[in-house]
N, C-alpha and C positions, 0 to 999 in steps of 0.2 A: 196232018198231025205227024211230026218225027217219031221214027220210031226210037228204042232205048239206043240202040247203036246209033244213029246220027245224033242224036244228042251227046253222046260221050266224044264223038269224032269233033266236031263242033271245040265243047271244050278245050282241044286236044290244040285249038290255033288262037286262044286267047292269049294274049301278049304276057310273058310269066313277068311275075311280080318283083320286084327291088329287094333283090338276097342280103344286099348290103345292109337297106335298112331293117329288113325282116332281124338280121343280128344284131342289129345297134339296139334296139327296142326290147331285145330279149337279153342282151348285155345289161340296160339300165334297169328291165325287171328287178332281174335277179340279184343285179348291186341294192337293189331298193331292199326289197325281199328278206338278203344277208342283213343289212346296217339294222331293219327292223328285229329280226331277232338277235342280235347282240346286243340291241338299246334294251331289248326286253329281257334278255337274259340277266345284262350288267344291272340293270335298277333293282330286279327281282333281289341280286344276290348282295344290292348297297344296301336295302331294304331289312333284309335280314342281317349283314354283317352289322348294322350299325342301332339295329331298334329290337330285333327281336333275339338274337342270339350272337356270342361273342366268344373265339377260341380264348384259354390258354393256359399260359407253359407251369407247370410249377414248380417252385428255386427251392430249395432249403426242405427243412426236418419239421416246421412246426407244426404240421399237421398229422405225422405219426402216430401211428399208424393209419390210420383211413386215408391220407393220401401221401406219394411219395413224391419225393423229388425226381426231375426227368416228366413227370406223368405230364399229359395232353387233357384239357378238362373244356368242356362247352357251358357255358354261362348264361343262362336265361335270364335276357335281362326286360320283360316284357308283362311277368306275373304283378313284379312289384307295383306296375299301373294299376291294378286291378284288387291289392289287396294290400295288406300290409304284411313285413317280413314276420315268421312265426320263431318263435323260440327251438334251439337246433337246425335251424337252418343254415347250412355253411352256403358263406357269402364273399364273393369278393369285392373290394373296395378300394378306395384312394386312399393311400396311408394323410389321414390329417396331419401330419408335421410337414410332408411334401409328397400334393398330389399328383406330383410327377410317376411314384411308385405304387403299385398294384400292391394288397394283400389280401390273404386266401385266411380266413378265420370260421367261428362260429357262432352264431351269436346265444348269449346266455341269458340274458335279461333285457325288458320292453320298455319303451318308455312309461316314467311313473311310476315304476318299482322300486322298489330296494333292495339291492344286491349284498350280500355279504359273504365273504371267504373266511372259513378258520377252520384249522386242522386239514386242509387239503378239501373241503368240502365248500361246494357253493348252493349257498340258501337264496333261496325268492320271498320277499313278502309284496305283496300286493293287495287290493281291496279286494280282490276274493277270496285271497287269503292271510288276512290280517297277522297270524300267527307264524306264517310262514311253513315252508316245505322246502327240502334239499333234493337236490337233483340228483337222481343214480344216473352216472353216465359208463355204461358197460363199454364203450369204444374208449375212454382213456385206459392206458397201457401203462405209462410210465410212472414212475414213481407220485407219491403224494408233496403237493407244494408246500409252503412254510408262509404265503402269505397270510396278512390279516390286512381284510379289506371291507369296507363297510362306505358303501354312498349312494345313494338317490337320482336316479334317472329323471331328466326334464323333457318334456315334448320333443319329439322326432330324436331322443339320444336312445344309442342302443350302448350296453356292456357285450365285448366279443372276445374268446381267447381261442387260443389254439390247441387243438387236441392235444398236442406233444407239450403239455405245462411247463417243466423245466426249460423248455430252450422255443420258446414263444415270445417273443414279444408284442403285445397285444391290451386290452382296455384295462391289464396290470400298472403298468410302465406309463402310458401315454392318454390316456381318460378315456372318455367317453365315444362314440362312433357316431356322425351327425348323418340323418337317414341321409340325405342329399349326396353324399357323399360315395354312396350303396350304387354297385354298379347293375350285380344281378344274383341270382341265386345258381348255386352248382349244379346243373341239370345231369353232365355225362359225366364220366371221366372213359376217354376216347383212345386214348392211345398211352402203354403200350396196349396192343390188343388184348393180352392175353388178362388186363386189368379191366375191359371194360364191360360199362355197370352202369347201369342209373344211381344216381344218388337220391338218401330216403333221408325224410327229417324224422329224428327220433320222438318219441311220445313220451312225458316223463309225468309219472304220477306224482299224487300231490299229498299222499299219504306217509310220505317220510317227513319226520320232524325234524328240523334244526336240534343239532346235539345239545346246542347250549348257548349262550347272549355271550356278546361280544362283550369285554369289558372295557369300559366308557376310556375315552380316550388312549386306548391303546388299537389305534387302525390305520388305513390311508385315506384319508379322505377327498376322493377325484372332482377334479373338477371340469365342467363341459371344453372342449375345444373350440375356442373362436377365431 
């Protein structure tokens, strides 16, 4: 029986191995290996760029205060599978005139209700609330508007305007908002840093009454976007 030394000496005359292909094999590991985690990385990040969440930029004033111009904002576009859009939730969307262009709004009224604007104030009637309620909205800033608006929402339309009223353009100007159309809801606003924050949908109670009835023909009366 050898002992441990003539066994190791032994070893020490077996013909060594092919260096050449020992690296070829360990070349195509590791190319396999790499291409494997950047297929897994890239899908991970198509995955989410394109179903679950979506940067971006925002242009313009009409969100004033709560959001500015310059601002970086992340877009959950993932929830609205699973629910539908709630009342104060800022949303971005395909402008319905041409969905070539994004807008950043919020929405104020659900399908099925009735919206109406007067004296700078926007009232809800719906079937739970047949009488109606107006909405305290503590994030508008700017002055009170001068519309008079009065129209009824149809299946998947939403009514949306922008927090900065005077210089919004939104389901004043142009109707109604067709869900389909809803990208995703505001989840961050990301960048600049020193701005960022989760975004929160407001709660608006249902105990403020409408100040007073529209008077009959004197409104806008919107109609759906086809």
């Amino acid at each position: 029986m050898p002992s441990e030394v003539s066994a190791l000496n032994n070893m020490a005359y077996r013909k060594p191995r092919n260096l050449f292909l020992v690296i070829f094999v360990g070349a195509v590991v590791f190319i396999y290996d790499v291409f494997k985690t950047v297929s897994t990385v890239l899908g991970v990040a198509f995955l989410i760029r394109f179903f679950l969440i979506q940067p971006f930029y925002v242009s313009g004033q009409s969100m004033e205060p709560t959001f500015s111009n310059n601002q970086y904002i992340i877009v959950d576009q993932i929830s609205y599978r699973f629910r539908d859009p709630h009342r104060g939730d800022v949303i971005v969307f395909k402008y319905p005139k041409n969905i070539a262009f994004s807008f950043i709004k919020r929405i104020m009224a659900l399908p099925g209700e009735r919206v109406t604007i007067q004296n700078g104030n926007v009232n809800i009637y719906n079937e739970a609330n047949p009488g109606g309620f107006r909405l305290t909205e503590e994030y508008i800033k700017s002055s009170p508007i001068t519309d008079i608006i009065d129209t009824t929402l149809g299946e998947n339309e939403y009514f949306v305007m922008g927090d900065n009223r005077p210089n919004s353009s939104d389901s004043r100007q142009w109707g109604v908002l067709p869900r389909h159309l809803i990208i995703g809801r505001v989840w961050v606003v990301l960048y600049p840093f020193e701005d960022f924050e989760s975004v929160h949908t407001p709660v608006y109670s249902t105990n403020n009454k409408p100040a007073a009835t529209l008077p009959t023909n004197v409104y806008n009366q919107l109609t759906p976007y086809n």
